[in-house]
N, CA, C and O atoms as a Maestro MAE file, in Angstrom:
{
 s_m_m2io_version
 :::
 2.0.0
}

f_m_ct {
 s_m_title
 :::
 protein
 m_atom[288] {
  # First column is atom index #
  i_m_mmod_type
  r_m_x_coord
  r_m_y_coord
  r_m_z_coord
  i_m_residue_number
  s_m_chain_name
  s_m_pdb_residue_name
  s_m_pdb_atom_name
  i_m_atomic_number
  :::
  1 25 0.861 -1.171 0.000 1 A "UNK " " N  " 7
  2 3 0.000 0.000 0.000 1 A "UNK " " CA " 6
  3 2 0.907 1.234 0.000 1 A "UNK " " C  " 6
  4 15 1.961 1.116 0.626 1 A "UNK " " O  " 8
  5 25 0.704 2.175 -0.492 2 A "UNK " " N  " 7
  6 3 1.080 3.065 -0.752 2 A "UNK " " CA " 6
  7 2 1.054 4.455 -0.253 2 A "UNK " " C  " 6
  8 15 0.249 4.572 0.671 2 A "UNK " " O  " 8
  9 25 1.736 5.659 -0.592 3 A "UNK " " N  " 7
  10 3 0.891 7.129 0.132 3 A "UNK " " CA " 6
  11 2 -0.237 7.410 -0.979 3 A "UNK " " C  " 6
  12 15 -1.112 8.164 -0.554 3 A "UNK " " O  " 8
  13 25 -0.342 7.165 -1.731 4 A "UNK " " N  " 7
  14 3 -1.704 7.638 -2.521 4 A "UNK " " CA " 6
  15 2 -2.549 6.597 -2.371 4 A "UNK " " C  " 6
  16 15 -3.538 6.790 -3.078 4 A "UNK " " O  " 8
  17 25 -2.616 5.540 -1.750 5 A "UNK " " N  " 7
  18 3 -3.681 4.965 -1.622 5 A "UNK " " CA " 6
  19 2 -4.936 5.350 -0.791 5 A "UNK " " C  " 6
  20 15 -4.714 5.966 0.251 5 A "UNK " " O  " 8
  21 25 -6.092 5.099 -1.080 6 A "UNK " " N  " 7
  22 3 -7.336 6.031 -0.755 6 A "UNK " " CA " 6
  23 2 -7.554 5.758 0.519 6 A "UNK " " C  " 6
  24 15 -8.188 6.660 1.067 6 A "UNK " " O  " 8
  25 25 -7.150 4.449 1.536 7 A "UNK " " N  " 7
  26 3 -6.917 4.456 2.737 7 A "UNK " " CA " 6
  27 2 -5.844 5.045 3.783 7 A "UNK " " C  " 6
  28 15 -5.927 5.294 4.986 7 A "UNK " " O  " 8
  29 25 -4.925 5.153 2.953 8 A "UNK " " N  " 7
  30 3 -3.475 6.355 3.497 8 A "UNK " " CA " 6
  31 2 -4.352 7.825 3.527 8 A "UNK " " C  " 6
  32 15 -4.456 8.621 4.460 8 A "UNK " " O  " 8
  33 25 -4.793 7.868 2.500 9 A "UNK " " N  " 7
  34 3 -5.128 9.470 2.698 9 A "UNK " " CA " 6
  35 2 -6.247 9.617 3.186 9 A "UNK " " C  " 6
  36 15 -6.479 10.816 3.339 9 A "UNK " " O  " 8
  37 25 -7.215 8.854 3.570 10 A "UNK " " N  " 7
  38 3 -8.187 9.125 4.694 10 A "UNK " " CA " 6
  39 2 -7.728 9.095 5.781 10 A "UNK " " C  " 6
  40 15 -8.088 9.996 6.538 10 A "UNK " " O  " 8
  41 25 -6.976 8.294 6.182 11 A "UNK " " N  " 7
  42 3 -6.119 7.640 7.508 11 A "UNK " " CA " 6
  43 2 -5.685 9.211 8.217 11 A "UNK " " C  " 6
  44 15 -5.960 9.855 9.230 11 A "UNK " " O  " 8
  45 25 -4.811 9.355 6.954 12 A "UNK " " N  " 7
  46 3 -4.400 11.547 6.960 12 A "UNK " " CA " 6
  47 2 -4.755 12.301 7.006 12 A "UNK " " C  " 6
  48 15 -4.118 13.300 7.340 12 A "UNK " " O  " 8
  49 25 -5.826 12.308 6.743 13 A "UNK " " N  " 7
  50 3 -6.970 13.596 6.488 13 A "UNK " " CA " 6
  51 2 -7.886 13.331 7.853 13 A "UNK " " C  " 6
  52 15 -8.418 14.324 8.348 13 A "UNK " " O  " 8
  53 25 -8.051 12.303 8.354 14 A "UNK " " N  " 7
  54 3 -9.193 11.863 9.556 14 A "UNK " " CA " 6
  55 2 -8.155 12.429 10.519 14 A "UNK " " C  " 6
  56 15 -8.460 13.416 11.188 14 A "UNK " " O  " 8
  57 25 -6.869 11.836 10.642 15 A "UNK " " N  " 7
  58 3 -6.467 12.792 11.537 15 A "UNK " " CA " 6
  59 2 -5.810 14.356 11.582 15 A "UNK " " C  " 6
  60 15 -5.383 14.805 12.645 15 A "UNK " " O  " 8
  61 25 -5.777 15.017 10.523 16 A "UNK " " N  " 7
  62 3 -5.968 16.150 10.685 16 A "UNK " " CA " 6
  63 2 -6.826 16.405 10.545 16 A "UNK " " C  " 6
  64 15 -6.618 17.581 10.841 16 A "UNK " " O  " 8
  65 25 -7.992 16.388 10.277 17 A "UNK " " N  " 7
  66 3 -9.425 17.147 11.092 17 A "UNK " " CA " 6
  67 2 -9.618 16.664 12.683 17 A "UNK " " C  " 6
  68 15 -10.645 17.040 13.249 17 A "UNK " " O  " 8
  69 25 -8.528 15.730 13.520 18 A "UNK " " N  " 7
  70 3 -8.617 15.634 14.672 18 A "UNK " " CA " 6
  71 2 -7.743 16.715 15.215 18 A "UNK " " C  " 6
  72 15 -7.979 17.345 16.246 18 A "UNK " " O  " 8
  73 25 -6.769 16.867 14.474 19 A "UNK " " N  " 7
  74 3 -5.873 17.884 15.593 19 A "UNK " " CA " 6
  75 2 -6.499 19.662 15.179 19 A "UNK " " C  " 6
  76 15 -6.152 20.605 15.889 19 A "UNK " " O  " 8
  77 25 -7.415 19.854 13.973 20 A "UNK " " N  " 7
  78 3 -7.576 20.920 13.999 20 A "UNK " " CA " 6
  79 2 -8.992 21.206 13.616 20 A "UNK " " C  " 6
  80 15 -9.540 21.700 12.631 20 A "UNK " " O  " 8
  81 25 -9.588 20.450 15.369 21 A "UNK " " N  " 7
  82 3 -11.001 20.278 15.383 21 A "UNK " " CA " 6
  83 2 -11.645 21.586 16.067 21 A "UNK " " C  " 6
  84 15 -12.854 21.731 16.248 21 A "UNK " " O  " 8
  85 25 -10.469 22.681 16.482 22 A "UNK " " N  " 7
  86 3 -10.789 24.290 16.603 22 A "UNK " " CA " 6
  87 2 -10.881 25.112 16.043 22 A "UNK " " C  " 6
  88 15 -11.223 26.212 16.477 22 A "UNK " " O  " 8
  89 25 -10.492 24.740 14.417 23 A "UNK " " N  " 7
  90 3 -9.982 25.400 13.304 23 A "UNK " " CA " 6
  91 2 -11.098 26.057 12.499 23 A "UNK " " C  " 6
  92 15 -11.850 25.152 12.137 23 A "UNK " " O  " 8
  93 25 -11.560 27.310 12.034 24 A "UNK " " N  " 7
  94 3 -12.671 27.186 11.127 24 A "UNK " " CA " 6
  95 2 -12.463 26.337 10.277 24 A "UNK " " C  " 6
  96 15 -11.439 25.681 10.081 24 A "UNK " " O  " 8
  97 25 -13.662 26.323 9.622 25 A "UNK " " N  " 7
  98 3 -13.801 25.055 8.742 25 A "UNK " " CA " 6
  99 2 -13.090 25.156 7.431 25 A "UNK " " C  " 6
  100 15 -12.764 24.183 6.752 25 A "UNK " " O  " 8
  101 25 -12.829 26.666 7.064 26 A "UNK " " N  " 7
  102 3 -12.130 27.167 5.726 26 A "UNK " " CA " 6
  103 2 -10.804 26.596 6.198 26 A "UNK " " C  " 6
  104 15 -10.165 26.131 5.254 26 A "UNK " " O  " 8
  105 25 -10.232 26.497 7.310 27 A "UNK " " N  " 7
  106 3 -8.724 26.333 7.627 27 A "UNK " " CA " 6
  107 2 -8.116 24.930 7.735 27 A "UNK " " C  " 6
  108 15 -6.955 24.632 8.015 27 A "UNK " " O  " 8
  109 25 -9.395 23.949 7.387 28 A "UNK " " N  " 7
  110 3 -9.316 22.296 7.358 28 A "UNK " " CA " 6
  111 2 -8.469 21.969 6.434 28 A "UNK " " C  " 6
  112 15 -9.132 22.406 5.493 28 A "UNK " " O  " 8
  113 25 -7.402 21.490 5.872 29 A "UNK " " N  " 7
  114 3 -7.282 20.836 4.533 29 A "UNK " " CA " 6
  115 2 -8.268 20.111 3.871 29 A "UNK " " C  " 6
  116 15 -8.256 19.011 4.423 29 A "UNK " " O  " 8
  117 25 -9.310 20.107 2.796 30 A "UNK " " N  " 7
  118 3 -9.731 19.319 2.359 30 A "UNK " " CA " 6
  119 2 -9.076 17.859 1.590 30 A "UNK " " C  " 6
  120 15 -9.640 16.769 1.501 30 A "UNK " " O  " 8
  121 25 -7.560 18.289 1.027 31 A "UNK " " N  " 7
  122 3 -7.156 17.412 0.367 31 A "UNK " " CA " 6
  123 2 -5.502 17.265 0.557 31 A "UNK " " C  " 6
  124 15 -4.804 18.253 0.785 31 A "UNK " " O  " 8
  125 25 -5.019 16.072 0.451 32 A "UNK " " N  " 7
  126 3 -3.616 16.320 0.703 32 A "UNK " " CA " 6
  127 2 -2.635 15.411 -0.315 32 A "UNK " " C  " 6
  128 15 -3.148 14.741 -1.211 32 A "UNK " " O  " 8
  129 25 -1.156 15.443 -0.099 33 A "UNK " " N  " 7
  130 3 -0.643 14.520 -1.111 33 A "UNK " " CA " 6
  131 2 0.382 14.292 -0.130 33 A "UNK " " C  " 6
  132 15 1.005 15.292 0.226 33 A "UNK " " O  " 8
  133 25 0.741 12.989 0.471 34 A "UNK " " N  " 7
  134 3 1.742 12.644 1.271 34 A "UNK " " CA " 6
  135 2 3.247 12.179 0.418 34 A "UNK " " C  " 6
  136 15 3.235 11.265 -0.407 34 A "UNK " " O  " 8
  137 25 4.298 12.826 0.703 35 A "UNK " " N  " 7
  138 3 5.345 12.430 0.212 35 A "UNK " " CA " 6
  139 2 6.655 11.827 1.125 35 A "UNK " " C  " 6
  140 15 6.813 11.972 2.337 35 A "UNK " " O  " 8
  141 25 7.427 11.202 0.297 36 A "UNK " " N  " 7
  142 3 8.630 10.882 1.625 36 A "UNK " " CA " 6
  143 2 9.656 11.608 1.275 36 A "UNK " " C  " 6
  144 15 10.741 11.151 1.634 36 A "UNK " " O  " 8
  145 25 9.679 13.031 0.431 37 A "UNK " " N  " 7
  146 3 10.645 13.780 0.091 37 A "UNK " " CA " 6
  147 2 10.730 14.467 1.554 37 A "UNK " " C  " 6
  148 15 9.666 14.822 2.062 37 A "UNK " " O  " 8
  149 25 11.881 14.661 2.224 38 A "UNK " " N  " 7
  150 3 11.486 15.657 3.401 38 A "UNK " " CA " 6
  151 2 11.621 17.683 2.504 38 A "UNK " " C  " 6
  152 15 11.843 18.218 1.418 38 A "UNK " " O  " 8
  153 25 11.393 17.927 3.515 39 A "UNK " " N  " 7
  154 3 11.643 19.276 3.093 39 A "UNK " " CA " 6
  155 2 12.505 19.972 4.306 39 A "UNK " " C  " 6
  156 15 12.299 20.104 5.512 39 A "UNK " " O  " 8
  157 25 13.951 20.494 3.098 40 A "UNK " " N  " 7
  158 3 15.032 20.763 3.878 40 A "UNK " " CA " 6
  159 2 15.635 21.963 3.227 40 A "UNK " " C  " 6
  160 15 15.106 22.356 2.187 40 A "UNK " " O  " 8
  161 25 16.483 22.481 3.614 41 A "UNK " " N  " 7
  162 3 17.100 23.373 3.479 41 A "UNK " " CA " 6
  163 2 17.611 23.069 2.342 41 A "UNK " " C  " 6
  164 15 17.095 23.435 1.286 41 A "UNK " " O  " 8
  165 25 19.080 22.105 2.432 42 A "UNK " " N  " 7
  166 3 19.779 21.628 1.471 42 A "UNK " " CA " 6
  167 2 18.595 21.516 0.046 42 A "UNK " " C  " 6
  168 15 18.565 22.151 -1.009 42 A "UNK " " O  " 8
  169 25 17.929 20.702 0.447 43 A "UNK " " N  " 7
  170 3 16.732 20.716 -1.296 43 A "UNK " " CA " 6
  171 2 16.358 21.994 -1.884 43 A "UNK " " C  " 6
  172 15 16.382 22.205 -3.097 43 A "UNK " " O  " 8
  173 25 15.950 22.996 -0.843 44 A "UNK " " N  " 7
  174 3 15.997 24.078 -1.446 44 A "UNK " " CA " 6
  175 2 14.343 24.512 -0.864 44 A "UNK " " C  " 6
  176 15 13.932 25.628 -1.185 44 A "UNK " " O  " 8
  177 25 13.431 23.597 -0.009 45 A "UNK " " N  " 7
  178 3 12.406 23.586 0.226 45 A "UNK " " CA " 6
  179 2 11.925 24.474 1.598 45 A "UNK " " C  " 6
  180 15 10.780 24.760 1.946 45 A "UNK " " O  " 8
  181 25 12.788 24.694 2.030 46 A "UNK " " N  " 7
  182 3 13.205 25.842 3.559 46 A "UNK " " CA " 6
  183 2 14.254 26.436 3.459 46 A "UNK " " C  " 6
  184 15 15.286 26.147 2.852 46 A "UNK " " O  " 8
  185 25 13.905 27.524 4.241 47 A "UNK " " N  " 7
  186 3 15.000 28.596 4.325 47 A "UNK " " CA " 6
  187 2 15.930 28.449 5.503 47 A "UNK " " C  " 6
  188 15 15.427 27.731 6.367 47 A "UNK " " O  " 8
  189 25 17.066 28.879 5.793 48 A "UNK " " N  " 7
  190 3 18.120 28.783 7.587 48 A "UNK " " CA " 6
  191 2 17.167 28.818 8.541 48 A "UNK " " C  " 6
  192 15 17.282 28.128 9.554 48 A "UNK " " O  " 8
  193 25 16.171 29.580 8.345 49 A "UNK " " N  " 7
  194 3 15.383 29.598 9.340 49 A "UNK " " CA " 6
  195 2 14.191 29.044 9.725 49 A "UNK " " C  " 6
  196 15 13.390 29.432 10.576 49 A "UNK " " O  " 8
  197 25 14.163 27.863 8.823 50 A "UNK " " N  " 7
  198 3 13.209 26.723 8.851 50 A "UNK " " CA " 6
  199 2 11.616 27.021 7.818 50 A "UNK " " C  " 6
  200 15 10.773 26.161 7.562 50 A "UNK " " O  " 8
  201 25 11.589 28.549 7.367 51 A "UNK " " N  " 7
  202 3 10.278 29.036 6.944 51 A "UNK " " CA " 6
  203 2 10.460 27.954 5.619 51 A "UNK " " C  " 6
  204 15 11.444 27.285 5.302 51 A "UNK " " O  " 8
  205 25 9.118 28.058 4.983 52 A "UNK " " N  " 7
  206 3 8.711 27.188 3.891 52 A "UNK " " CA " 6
  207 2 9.148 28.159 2.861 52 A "UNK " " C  " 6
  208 15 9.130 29.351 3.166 52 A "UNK " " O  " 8
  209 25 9.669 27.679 1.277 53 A "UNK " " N  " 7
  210 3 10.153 28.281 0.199 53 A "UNK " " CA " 6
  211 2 8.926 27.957 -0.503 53 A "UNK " " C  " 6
  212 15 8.927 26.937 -1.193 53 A "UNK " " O  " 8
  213 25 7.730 28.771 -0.425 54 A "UNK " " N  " 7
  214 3 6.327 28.650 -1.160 54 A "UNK " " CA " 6
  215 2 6.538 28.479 -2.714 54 A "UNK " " C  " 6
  216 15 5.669 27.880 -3.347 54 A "UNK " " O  " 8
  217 25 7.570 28.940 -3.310 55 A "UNK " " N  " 7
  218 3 7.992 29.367 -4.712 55 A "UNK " " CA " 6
  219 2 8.153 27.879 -5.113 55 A "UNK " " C  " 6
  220 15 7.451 27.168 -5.832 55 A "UNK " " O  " 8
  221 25 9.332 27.620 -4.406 56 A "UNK " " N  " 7
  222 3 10.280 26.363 -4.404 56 A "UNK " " CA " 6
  223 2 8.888 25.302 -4.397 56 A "UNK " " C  " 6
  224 15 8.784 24.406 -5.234 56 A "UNK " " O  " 8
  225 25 8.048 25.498 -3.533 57 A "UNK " " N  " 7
  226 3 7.671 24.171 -3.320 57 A "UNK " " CA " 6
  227 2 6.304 24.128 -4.384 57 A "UNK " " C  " 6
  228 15 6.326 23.350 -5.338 57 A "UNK " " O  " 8
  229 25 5.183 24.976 -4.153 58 A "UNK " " N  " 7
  230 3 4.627 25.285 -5.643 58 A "UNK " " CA " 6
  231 2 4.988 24.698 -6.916 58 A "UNK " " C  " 6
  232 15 4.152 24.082 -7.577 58 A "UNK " " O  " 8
  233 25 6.561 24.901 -7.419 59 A "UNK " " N  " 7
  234 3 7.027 24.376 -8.754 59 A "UNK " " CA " 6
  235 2 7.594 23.255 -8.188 59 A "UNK " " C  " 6
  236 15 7.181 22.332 -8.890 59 A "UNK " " O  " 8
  237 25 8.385 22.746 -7.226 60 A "UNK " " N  " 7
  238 3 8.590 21.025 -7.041 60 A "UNK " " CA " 6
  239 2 7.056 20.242 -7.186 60 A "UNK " " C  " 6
  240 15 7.025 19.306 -7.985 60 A "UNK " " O  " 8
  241 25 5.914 20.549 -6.525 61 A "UNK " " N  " 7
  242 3 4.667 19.889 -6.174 61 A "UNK " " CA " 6
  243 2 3.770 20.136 -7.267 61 A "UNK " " C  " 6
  244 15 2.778 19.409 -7.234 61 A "UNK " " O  " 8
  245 25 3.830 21.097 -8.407 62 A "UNK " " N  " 7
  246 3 3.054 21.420 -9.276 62 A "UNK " " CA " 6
  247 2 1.953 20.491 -9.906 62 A "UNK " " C  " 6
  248 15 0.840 21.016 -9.931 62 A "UNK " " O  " 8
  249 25 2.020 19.427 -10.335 63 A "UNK " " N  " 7
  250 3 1.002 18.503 -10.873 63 A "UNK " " CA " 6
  251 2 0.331 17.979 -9.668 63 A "UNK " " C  " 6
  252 15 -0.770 17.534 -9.992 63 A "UNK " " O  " 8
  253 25 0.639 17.815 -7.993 64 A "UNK " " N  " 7
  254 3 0.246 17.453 -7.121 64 A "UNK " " CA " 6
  255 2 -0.630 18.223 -6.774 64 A "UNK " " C  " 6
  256 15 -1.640 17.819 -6.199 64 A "UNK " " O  " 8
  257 25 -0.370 19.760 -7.114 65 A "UNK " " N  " 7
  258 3 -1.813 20.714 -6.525 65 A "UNK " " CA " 6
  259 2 -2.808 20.972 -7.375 65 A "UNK " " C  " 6
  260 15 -3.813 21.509 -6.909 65 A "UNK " " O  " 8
  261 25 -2.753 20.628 -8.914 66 A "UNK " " N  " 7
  262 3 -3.595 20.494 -9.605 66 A "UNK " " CA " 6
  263 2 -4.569 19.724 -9.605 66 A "UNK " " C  " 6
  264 15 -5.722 19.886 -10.006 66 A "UNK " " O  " 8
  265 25 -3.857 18.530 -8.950 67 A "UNK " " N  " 7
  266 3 -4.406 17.454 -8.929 67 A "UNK " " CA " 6
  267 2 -5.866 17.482 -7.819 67 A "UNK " " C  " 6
  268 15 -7.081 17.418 -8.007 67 A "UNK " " O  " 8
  269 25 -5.066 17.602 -6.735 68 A "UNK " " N  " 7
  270 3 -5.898 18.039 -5.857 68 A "UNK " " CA " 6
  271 2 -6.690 19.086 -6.136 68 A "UNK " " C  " 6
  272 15 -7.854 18.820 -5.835 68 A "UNK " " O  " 8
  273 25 -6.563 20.134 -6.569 69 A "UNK " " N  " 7
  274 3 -8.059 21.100 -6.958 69 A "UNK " " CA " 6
  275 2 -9.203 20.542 -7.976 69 A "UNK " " C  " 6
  276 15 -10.424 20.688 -8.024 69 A "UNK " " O  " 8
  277 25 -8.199 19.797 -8.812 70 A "UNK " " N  " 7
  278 3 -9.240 18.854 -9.852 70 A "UNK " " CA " 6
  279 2 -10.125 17.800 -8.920 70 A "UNK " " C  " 6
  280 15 -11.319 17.805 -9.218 70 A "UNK " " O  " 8
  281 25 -9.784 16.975 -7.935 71 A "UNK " " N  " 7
  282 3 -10.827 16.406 -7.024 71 A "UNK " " CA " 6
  283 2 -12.234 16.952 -6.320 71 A "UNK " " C  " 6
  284 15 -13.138 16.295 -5.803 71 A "UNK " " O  " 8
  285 25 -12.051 18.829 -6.537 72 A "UNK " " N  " 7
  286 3 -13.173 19.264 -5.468 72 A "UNK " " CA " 6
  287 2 -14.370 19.349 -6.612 72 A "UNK " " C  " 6
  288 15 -15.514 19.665 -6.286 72 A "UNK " " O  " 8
  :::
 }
 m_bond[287] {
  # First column is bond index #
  i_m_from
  i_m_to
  i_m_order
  :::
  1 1 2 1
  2 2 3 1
  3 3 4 2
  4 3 5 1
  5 5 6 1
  6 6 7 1
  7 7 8 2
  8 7 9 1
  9 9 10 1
  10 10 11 1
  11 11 12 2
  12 11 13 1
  13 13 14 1
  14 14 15 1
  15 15 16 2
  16 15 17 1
  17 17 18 1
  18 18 19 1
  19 19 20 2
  20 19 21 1
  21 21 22 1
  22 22 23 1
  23 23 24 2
  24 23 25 1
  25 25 26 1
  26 26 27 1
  27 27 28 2
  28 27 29 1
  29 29 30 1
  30 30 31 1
  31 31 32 2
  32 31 33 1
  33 33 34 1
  34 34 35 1
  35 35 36 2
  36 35 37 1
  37 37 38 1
  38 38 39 1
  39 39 40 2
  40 39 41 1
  41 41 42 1
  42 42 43 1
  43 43 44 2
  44 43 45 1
  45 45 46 1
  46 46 47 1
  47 47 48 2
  48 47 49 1
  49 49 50 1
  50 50 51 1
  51 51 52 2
  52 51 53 1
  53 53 54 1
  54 54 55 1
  55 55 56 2
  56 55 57 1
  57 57 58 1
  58 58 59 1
  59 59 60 2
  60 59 61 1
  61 61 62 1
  62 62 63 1
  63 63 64 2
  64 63 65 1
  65 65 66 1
  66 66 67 1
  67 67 68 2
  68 67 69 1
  69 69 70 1
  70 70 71 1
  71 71 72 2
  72 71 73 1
  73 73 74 1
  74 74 75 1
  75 75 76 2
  76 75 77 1
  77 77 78 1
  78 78 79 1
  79 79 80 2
  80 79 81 1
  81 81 82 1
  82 82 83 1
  83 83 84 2
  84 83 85 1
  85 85 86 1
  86 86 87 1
  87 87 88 2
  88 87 89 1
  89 89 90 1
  90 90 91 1
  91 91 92 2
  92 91 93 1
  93 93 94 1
  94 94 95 1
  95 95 96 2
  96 95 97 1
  97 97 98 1
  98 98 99 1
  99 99 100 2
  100 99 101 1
  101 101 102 1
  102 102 103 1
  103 103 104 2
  104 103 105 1
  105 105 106 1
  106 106 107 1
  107 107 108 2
  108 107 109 1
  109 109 110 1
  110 110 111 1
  111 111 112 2
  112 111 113 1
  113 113 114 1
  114 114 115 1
  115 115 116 2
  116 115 117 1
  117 117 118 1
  118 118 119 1
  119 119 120 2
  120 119 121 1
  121 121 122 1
  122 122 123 1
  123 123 124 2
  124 123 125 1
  125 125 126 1
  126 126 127 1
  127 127 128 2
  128 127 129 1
  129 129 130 1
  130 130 131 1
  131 131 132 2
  132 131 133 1
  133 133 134 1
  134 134 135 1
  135 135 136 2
  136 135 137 1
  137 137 138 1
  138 138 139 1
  139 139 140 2
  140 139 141 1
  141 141 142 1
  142 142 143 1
  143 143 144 2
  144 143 145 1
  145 145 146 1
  146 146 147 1
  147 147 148 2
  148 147 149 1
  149 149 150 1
  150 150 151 1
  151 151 152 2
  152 151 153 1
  153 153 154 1
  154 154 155 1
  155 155 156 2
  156 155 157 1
  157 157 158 1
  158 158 159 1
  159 159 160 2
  160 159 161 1
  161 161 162 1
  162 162 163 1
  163 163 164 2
  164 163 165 1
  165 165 166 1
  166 166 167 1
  167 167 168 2
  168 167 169 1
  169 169 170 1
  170 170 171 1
  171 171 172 2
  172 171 173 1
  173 173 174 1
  174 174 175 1
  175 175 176 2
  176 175 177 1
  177 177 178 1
  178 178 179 1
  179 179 180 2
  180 179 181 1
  181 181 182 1
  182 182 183 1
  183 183 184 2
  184 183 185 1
  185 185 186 1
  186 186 187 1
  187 187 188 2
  188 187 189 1
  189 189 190 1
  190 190 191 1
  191 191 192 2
  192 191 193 1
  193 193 194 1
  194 194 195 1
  195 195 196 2
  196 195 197 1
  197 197 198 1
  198 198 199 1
  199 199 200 2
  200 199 201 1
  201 201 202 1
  202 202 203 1
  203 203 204 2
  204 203 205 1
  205 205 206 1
  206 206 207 1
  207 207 208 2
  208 207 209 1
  209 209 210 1
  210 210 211 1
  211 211 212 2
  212 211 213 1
  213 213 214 1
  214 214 215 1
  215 215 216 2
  216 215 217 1
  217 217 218 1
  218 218 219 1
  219 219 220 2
  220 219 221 1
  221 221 222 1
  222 222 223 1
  223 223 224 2
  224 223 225 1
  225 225 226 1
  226 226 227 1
  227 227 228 2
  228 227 229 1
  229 229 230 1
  230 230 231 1
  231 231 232 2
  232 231 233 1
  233 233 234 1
  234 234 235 1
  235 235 236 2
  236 235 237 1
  237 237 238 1
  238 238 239 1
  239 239 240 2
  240 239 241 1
  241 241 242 1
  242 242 243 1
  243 243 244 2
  244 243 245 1
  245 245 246 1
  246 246 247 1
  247 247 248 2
  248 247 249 1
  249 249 250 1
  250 250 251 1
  251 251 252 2
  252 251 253 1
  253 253 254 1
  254 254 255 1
  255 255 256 2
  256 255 257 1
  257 257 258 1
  258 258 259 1
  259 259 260 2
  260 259 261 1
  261 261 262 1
  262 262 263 1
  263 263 264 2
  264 263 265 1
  265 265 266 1
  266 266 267 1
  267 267 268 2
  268 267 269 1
  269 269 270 1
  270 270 271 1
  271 271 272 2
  272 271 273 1
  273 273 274 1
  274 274 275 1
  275 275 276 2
  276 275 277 1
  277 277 278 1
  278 278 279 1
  279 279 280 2
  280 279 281 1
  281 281 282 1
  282 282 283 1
  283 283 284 2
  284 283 285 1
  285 285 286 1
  286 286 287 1
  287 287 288 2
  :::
 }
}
């Protein structure tokens, strides 16, 4: 089994709507894509100071967020 398998990503998604069961509802993830790339500095995916490289990761993940908007 896999990370895209449809039981991995419920498994993922059930529990983040547990940890962010305070969250408005706009602030839920509806959809996600699990990877085993980490995100590091060295890759280019964070900055020294740990912030996320939105740019960087946008164009690494690109067919992954399409993907996901094409599901809603």
């Amino acid at each position: 089994m896999g990370l895209a398998a449809p039981e991995v990503l419920a498994a993922a998604l059930k529990r983040i709507e547990r940890a962010t069961g305070s969250f408005a509802r706009y602030a839920v993830p509806r959809a996600i894509t699990l990877t085993r790339e980490p995100w590091t500095i060295e890759n280019g995916l964070m900055t020294p100071t740990l912030k996320l490289k939105r740019n960087n990761l946008m164009v690494r993940f690109e067919s992954a967020i399409e993907a996901m908007y094409r599901k809603r």
